[in-house]
N, C-alpha and C positions, 0 to 999 in steps of 0.2 A: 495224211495231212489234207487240211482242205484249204480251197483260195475263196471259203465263202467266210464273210462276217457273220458271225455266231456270238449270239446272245453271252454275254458276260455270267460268271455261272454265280453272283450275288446281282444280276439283276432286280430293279425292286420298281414296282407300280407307286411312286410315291404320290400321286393323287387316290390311294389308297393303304397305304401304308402309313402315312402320315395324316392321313384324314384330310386331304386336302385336295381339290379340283388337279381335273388335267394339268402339268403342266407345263411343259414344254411349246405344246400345242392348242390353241385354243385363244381362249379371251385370256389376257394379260394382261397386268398392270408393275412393271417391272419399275421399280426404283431405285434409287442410290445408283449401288455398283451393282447390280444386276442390269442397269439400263446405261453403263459404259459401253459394251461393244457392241450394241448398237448404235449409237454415233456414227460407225464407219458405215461409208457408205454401200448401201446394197446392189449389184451389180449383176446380177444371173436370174435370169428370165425361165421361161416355163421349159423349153428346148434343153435349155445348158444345165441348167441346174433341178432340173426334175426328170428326164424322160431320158437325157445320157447319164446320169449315175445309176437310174434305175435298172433299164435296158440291161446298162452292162454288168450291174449287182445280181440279176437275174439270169444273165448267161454265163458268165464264170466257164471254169472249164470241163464244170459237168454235163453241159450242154458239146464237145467233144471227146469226154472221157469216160460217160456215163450211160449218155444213150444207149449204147449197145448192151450195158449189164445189166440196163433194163427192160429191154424187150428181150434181149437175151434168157433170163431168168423169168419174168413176168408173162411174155408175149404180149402180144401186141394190144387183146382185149383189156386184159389186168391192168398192162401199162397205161392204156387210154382212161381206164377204172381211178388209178390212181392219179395221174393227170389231172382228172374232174374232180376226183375229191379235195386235192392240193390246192387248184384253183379257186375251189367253192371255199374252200375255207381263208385263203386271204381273200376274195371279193368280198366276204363277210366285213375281216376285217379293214380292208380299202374303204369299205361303207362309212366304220366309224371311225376312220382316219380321215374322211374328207367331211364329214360331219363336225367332226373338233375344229379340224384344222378353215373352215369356215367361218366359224362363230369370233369372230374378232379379231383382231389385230395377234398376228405370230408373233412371238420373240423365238431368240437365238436358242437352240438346244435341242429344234425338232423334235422325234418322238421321245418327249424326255422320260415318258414314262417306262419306257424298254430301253433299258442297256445295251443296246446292240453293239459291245466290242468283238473284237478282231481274233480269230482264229485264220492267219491270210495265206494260208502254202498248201504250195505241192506241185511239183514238179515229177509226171512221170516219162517226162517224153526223155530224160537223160538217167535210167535206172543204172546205177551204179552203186549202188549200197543206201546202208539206210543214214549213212553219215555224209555219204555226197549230198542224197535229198536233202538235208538238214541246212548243207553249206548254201546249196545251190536256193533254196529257201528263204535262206539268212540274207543272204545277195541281193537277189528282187526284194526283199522285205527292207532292206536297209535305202537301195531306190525311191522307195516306197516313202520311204520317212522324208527324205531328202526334196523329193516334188509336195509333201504334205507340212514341210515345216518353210517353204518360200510361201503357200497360202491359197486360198480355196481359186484365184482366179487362173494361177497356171495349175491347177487341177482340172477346171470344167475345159481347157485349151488342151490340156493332154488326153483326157479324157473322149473328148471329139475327134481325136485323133485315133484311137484307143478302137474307136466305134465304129469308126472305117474301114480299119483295118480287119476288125470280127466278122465287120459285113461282109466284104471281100473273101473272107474265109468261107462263110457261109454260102455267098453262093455256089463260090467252088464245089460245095460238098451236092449243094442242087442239079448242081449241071454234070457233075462227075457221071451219073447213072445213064446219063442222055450221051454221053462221049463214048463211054467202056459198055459195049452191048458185047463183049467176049466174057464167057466165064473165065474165073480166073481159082487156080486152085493156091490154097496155102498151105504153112506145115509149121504148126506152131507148138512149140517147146515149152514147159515149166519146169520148176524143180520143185518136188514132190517131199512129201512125207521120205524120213530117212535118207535123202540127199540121192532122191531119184528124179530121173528124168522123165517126165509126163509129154507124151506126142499126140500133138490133134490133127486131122485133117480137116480142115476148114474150106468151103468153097462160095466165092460171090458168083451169085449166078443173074446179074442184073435183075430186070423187070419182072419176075415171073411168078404165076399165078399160084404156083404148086409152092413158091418156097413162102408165100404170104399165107399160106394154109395152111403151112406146116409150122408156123410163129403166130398164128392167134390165138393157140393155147398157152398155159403156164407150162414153163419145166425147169424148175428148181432145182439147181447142181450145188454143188463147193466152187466156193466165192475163191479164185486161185489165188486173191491178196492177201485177204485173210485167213484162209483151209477153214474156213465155214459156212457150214451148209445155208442157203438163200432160205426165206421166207419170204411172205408178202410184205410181214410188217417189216425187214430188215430192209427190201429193198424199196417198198417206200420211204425208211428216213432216210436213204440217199439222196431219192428224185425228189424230197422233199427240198433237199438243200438245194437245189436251183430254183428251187420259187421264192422264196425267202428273203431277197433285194428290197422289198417294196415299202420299207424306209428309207430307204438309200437320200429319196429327192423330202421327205420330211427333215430328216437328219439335215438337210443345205438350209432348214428353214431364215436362218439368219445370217445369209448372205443372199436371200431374194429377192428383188424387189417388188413381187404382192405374191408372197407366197399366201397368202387368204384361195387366191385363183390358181395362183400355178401345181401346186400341193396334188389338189380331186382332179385339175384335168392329168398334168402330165404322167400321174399314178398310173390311172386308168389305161393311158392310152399305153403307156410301156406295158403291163401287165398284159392289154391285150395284143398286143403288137409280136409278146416273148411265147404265147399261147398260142398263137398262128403257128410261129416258129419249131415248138416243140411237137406240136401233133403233126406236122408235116415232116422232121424229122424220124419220126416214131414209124410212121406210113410207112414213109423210103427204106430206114433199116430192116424191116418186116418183111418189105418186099423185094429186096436184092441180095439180104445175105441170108445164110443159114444160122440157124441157131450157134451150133459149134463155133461160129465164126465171131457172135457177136457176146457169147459170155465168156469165151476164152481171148479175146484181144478186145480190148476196152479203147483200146488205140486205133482200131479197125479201120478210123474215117480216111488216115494216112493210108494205109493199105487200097482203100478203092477211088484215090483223088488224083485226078489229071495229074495235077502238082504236088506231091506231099508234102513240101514245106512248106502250101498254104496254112495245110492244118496243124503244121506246128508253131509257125505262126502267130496262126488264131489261138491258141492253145497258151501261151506265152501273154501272148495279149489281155487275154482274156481275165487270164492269173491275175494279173498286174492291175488293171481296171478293176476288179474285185476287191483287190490288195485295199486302192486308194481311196475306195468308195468307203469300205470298213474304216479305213485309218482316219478318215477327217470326219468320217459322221458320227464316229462313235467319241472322236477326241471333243465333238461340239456339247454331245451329251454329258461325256464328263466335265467341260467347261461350265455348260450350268448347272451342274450338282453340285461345283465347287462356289458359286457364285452365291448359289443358296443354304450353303452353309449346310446340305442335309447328311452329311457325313464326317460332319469336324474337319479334324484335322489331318488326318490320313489325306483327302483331297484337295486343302486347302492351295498347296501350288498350283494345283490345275488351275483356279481362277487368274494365274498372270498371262496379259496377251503381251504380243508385242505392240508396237508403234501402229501398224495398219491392223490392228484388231487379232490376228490369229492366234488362236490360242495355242502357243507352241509347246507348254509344259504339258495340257494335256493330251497334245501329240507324242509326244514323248511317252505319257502313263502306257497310252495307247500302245505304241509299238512294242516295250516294255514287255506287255501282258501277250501282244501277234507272238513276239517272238518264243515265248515258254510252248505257245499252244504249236510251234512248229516243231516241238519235240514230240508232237503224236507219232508222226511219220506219217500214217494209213489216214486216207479220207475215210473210209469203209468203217475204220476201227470207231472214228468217232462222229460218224454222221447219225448215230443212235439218241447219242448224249445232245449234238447241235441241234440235231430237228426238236428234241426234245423243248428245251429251250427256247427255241424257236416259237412253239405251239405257246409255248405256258406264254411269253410275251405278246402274243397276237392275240390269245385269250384275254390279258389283262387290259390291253388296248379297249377289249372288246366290253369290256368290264366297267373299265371308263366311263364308256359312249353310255351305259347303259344305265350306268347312277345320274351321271348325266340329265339322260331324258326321262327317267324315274322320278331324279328328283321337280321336275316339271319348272325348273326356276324360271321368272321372266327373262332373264337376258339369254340362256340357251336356245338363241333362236339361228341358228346355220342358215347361213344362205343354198346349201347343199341339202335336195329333202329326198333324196333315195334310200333311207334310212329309216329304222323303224326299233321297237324295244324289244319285235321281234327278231330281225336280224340282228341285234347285238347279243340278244341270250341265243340264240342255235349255231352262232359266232362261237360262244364259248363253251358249248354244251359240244360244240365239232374237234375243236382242240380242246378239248379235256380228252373224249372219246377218243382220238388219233395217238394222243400220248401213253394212252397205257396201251390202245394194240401194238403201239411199237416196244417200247421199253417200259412195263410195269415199276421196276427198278428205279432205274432213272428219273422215272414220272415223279413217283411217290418221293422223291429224297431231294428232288426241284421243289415239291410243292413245300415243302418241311423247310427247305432252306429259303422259299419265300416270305411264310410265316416266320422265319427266326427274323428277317429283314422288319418284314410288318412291324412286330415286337419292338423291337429295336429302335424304330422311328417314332411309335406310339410311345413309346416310355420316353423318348429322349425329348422328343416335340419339340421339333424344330422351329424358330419363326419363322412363317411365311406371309408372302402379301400377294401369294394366288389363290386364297380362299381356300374352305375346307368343303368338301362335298360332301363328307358325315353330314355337318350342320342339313345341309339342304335334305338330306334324305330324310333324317329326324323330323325337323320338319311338317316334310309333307306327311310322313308317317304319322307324328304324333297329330296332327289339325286331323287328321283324315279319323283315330280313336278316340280323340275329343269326341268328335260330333256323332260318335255311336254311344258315349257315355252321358246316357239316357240321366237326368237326374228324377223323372217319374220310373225308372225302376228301380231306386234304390230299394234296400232291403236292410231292415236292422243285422240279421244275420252275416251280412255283408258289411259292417261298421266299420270304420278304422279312424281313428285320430287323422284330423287334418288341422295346424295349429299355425297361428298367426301369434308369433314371438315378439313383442313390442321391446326394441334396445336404443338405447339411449346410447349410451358408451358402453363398446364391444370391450374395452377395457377390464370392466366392473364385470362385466358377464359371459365371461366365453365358457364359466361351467356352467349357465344354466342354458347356454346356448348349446353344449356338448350333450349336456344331460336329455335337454327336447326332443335333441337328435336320437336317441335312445326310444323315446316314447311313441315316434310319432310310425312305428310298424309300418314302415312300408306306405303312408298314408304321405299327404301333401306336408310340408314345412317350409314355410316363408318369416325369413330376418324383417322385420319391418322398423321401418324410422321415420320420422316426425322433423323436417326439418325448418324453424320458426322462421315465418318469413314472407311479404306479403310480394305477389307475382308484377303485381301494380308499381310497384316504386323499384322494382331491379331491372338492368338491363338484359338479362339472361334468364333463364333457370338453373339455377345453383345446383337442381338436385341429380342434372344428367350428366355431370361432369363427377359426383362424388357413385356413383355405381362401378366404375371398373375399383375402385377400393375395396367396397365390402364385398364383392365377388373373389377378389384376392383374399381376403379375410378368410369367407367362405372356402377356399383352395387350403390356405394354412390350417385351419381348427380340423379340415379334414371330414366335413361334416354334409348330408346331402342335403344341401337347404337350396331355396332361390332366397332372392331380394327384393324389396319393393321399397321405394322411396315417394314418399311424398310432400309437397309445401303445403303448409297451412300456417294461417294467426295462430292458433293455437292447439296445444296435443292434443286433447280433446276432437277437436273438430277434424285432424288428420287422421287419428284414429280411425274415425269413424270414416271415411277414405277409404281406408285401408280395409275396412273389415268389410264394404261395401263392394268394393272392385275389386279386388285380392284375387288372384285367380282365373279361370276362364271354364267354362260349363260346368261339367262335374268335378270339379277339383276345385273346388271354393273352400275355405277355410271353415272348421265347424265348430273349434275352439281359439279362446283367446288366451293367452298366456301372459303374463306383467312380471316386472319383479314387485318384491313388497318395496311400500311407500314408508319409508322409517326413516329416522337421523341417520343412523349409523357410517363411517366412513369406509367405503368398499374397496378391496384390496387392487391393485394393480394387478389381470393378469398377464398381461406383456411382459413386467420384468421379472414374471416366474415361469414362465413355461422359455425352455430353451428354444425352441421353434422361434420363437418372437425376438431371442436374445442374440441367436448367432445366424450370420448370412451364408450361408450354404449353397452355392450355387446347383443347381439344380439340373443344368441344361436345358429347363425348358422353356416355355414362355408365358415370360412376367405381364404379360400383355401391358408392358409400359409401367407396372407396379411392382417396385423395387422393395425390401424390406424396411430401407429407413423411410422412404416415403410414405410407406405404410405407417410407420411408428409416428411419422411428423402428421397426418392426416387426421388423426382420433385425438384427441388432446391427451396428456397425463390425466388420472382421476384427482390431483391434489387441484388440476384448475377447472372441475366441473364448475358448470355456472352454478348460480345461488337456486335455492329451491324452488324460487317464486315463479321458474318459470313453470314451475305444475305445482298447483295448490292441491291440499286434500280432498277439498270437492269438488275440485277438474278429475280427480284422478277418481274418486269414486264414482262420481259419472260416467267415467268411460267404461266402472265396471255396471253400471245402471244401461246405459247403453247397449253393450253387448248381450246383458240377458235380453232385452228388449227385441233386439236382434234377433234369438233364438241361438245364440251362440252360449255354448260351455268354457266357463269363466276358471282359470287357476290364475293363483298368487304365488310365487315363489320366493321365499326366504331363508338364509342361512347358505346360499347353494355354492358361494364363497368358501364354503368347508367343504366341500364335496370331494371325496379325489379319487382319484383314479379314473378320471371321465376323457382325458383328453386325448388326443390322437395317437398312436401306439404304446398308450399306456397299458401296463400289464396288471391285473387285479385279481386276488383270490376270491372269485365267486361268491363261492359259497360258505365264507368268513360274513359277508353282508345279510342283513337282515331290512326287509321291507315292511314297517308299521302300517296300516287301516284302522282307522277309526271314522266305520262309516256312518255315526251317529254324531247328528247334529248338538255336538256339546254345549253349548249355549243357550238351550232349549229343552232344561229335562222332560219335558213332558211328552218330546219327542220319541226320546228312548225307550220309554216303556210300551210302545207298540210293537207288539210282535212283528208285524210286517216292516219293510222297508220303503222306501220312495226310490223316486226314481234317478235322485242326485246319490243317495246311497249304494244304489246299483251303479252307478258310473264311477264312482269313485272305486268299486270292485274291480271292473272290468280296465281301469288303468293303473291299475299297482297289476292286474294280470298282464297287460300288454307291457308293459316295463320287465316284469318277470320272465317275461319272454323275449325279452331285448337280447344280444349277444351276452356285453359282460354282465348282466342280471340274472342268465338262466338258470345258475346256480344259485341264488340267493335264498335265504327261508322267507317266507308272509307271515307275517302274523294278524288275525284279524280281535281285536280288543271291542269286546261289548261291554257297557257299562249297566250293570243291575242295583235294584236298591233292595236288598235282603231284606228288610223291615216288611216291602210291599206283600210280601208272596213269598212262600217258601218253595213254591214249585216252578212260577214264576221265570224263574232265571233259569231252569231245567228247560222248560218250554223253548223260553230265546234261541238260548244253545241249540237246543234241536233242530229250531225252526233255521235258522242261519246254517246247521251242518246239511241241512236239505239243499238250502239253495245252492251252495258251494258245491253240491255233487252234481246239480242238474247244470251248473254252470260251468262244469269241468274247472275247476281252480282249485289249485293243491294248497291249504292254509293251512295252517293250526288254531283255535280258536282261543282265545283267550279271554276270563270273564274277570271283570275288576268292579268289584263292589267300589261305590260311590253312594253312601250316605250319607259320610259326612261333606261332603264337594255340596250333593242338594240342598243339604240343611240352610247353604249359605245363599242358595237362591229362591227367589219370588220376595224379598222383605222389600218394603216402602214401593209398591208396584203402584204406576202412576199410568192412568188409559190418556193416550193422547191421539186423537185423530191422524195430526199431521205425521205420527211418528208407527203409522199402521204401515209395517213391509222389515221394518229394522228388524231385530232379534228380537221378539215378543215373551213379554214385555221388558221394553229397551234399557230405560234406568230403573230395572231392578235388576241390574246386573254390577253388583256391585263391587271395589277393588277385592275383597277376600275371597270373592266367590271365583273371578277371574284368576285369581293369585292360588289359587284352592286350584280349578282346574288345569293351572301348567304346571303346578308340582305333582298331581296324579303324571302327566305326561311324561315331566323328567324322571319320573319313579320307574315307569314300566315301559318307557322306551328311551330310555338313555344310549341301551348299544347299539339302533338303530343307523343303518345307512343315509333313509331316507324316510316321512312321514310323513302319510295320506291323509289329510284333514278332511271334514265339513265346511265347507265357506259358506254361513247364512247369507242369505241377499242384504242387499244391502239397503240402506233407508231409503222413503222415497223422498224425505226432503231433504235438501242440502244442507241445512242447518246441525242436521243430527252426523253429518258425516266424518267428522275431529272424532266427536266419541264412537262411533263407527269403525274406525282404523284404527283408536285406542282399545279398547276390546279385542280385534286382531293383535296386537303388538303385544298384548300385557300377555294372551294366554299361550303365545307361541316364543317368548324372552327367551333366547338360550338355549330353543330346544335341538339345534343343528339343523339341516339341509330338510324343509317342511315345504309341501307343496299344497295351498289349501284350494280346492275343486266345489266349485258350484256346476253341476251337470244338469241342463235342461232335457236331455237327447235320451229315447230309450235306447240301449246299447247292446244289450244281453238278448239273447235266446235260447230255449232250451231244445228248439226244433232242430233236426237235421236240415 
């Protein structure tokens, strides 16, 4: 059993597990009932409330039950070895505990990011079985509750007391060797293997030169508590567990009154104060007793002390101040994990104080959990498992500090600068290293059970309102690969869809919104919207208040998009906004995507997908965006406004525009029929089929050129990146050439060929398929009329007549009826505005009916055939 506080064994870094800043320690901005018990007022200064819990969290009573096992078993070199290593690793972490704990205003909960609960006994000084220790355990542990459920102020009063009394002890044990200059011989008994008697002779031989010579080497025997054999790692997690306090005066953080300053000094000074203490200990045992003496009586210090019931004592005292340093600092850190809601309901009683603020319930959890851990019995058995723990928390600490100052934020600025990112990583590179020399085991099934914790908090995502230190890390990470993402190195071979979705109401469109998501490989996607409205005559900007909606949106459809909103007089002119700023260095948008401009009335999809229908709560955070709010925010589509607020030659502008731009233009229509697009929706693959038609149909004269252009290449290379989408990858292609038999009998042999070349050099898995169209031509070129202004439309424009259009969508619905989806040609569009009604007309008539059609105008070369 041990009287030290030991890491709780579901301890969890929740300023990393939950993706969120330090929290206990540090800059805070606590609200609500997170900022009730601080109200009471703060009373304990740097002496009382930092430097006596610490002091005495650090001497415990392995500081007189332990020293002797350890230089006993170690000697004196080793022991001093490990002394320095113990030390150097919480200095590490004291670095970024007074660096946190600097940087702003503390709340209540101290290190909240370490568990530090209560493992608080042992009692060897009355060995009478292992069921007395338990009782005798039970007893100071119930003490224990009793002085920590009146409240932290008769704690730092007992405590002082506590520290006097240790003092007192201690010196005794300094001055003991300057009194007793006689040897003294001992005769000390165990009970052995098979219920035998083991006899030592033991001798203290005060000052002497020969017996410090004879203890500066190691000599590793059987540990007589446990009948197992010492090592270095075993016997350092013992002497680890007396360094281990230096929470203690964190843990008080809210009951202090400027723990900002008392936090980094009174740490430090106790640390160094307990470090004095132990290497002069270490010295004196080395050099007065013999080895025999000091790993076979662990109690030794009573044996050569003027007075031996100083050191029992001390030994008592010491228990006990350990006891209450564990039991109220660990109850403060379950106070604010219950506060913050980061573990439901299980903790939820811990957030009730009393009247003068104490939090008594989580006193209670607290003692609760002392109490099991005093059924260990053996310090020994489980100071493997405590240091263990130990280390992984002071790592995490370290971990903190280190995202912290990684993440480079302006308000990270501590008043405390002995700190650096390299002592926070060799902080945690020390205790990781420490953890597996002692216990591999242990190590590896803490680190396993931290990760289920992490898990646990990321999925559940808690709200909080101490920020997330992800965010900040991202960040700087991502500004920091911006600005290496060169846009003079692009490289066509390197292409990937980057697409500016323009939505109106997310209503009408969440499959053509799921579907983009599909297209856009891995490349940029941004929701964009238009919201009419001039910045002059409002008192606000309307548009910053409507972003945490469509990011909820974005959350529900399940889809990896951003957002962008803009005001403008009109879509048009915001568009152009949007496709102008959209983005940040190399991530600019290099496609436009619309729905088609037609009458038709678009189906609701809120009151069909179940996601939008039922409130599920979730656990996590609605960041203020509840589901009906969501539903009240978007209107029904029965009350879109009238159409006049986008005319046909606003709308075809915008697609005049973006070629302009140098942007790649699709239209999307029919995508209302699409299914199986939305968020855990399950779809047989390879039942789907993908149509190309990458010949510009409205333009025979196009067709008959063997080679392709460069909007016909792109219109490839995105039914391939679609086909390469998740639920696509099994889908078939089929690529449709359109031939006129009459011209050439070999003609259309050539085509074929010519198109099976390019699909091999372009690695794209199709079928080709070839569909005579003579009579579809016959109905084009009649009453061809040259008109200047109407040079860029479909050439030429009105000899595109109703039969001929009507002609070419029933070739369409002929040969791809069982189509999933269908890659069109989009001709540019006219330059004048006058031609733009029959413009859209011409779209509508040759696409009527035909299901989920996506028509692509590609300016971008997109293919390579080079490695």
């Amino acid at each position: 059993m041990s009287n030290e506080h030991t890491p709780l064994l579901a301890h969890g870094v929740c300023g990393l597990s939950a993706d969120n800043a330090v929290c206990g320690i540090g800059e805070s901005e606590g609200t609500g009932e997170a900022s009730t018990p601080n109200a009471v007022p703060r009373k304990l200064n740097t002496f009382f409330g930092v430097m006596v819990p610490t002091v005495l969290s650090m001497f415990s009573i392995v500081l007189f039950l332990r020293t002797g096992f350890v230089v006993g078993h170690a000697g004196l070199l080793q022991g001093l070895v490990m002394l320095l290593v113990a030390y150097t690793i919480i200095s590490l972490t004291i670095l970024s505990i007074c660096a946190i704990s600097t940087n702003g205003a503390v709340q209540g909960g101290g290190a909240y990011c370490i568990l530090n609960t209560v493992s608080s006994s042992a009692f060897r000084v009355l060995p009478q079985g292992y069921w007395y220790t338990v009782l005798y355990s039970s007893i100071v542990l119930l003490l224990v509750l009793m002085v920590c459920l009146v409240g932290a102020h008769i704690f730092a009063r007992t405590s002082f007391l506590i520290l006097l009394v240790v003092t007192i002890s201690l010196l005794s044990i300094y001055i003991s060797p300057l009194a007793l200059t006689t040897p003294l011989k001992f005769l000390i008994t165990h009970q052995g293997p098979g219920n035998q008697t083991l006899t030592y002779n033991a001798s203290y031989t005060g000052f002497n030169g020969t017996t410090l010579k004879d203890n500066l080497g190691s000599g590793y025997t059987v540990d007589y508590s446990t009948g197992k054999v010492m090592s270095f790692a075993t016997v350092f997690a013992v002497m680890f567990t007396s360094c281990t306090g230096i929470m203690a005066g964190a843990n008080m953080s809210g009951e202090l009154k400027n723990p900002s300053a008392a936090i980094p000094k009174g740490t430090i000074i106790a640390v160094l104060y307990t470090f004095i203490v132990y290497v002069l200990l270490f010295i004196l045992a080395s050099s007065t007793c013999e080895r025999t003496l000091l790993a076979q009586d662990y109690g030794f210090f009573q044996r050569i002390n003027i007075w031996p019931p100083f050191v029992t004592i001390g030994i008592y005292c010491s228990a006990l101040s350990a006891a209450m340093c564990s039991l109220i600092g660990a109850s403060r850190i379950l106070h604010a994990l219950a506060l913050d809601q980061l573990f439901g309901f299980p903790l939820a009683p811990a957030a009730i104080t009393s009247s003068s603020g104490n939090p008594w319930v989580a006193v209670l959890y607290t003692w609760g959990l002392a109490q099991c851990v005093v059924f260990a019995g053996q310090l020994n058995a489980i100071a493997g498992l405590v240091t263990v723990f130990y280390l992984l928390a002071y790592a995490a600490v370290d971990l903190a500090c280190l995202a912290l100052e990684w993440a480079s934020a302006p308000n990270f600025r501590p008043t405390f600068q002995v700190f650096s990112w390299h002592t926070c990583l060799l902080g945690i590179l020390s205790c990781l290293v420490m953890m597996f020399v002692i216990n591999p085991v242990y190590s590896s099934a803490s680190i396993v059970l931290l990760l289920l914790l992490l898990l646990f908090l990321h999925y559940r995502s808690p709200t909080s309102s101490w920020g997330y230190i992800s965010q900040a890390l991202i960040f700087h990470q991502v500004r920091k690969y911006l600005l290496m993402l060169d846009v003079r190195k692009d490289h066509v071979k390197f292409w990937r869809p980057q697409v500016l979705l323009m939505v109106a109401n997310p209503r009408s469109s969440c499959q053509l919104i799921n579907f983009v998501n599909q297209l856009k490989k891995g490349g940029l996607f941004v929701l964009g919207h238009v919201k009419l409205g001039d910045l002059d005559t409002l008192p606000s900007d309307p548009v910053q208040q409507q972003y945490n909606f469509w990011l909820s949106l974005v959350d529900k459809l399940g889809v990896k998009a951003f957002v962008d909103l803009t005001l403008s007089s009109s879509v048009r002119q915001g568009t152009q906004h949007l496709l102008r700023i959209t983005g940040l260095g190399g991530m600019k948008p290099n496609t436009l995507v619309l729905g088609f401009y037609d009458s038709c009335t678009p189906e609701d999809y809120f009151l069909q997908d179940h996601a939008f229908c039922e409130s599920k709560g979730s656990g996590g955070d609605d960041f203020g965006v509840d589901l009906p709010s969501l539903q009240a925010h978007f209107p029904p589509v029965r009350h879109v406004e009238s159409p006049r607020w986008l005319t046909s030659e606003e709308y075809v502008g915008i697609i005049s525009d973006a070629i302009k731009m140098s942007k790649n233009v699709c239209l999307g229509r029919y995508f209302f029929q699409l299914q199986g697009e939305g968020m855990g929706t399950k779809t047989d693959g390879a039942a789907r089929i993908i149509d190309v038609w990458p010949l510009n149909l409205l333009q025979p004269s196009s067709t008959s050129a063997a080679s392709v252009d460069v909007c016909s290449l792109f219109l490839l290379q995105m039914a391939c990146v679609l086909n390469m989408a998740s639920r696509w990858r099994h889908a078939r292609m089929r690529i449709f050439l359109c031939v006129e038999a009459e011209s050439s009998d070999q003609g259309w042999v050539v085509k074929e060929e010519t198109y099976r070349e390019l699909l091999r050099k372009l690695r794209i898995r199709a079928s080709i398929k070839i569909v005579p169209w003579d009579s579809v031509v016959q109905l084009y070129g009649q009453k061809q009329i040259r008109d200047p202004e109407l040079e860029g439309l479909t050439k030429p424009a009105q000899a595109l007549s109703e039969d001929f259009l009507s002609a070419v969508n029933r070739m369409l619905m002929e040969h791809s009826a069982e189509a999933a989806v269908r890659f069109l040609y989009l001709p540019r569009p006219p330059a004048h505005s006058s031609q733009s009604q029959k413009y859209l007309s011409q779209l509508e008539a040759v696409t009527y009916g035909l299901g989920p059609t996506l028509l692509i105008h590609g300016l971008t070369p997109v293919t390579c055939t080079e490695l």
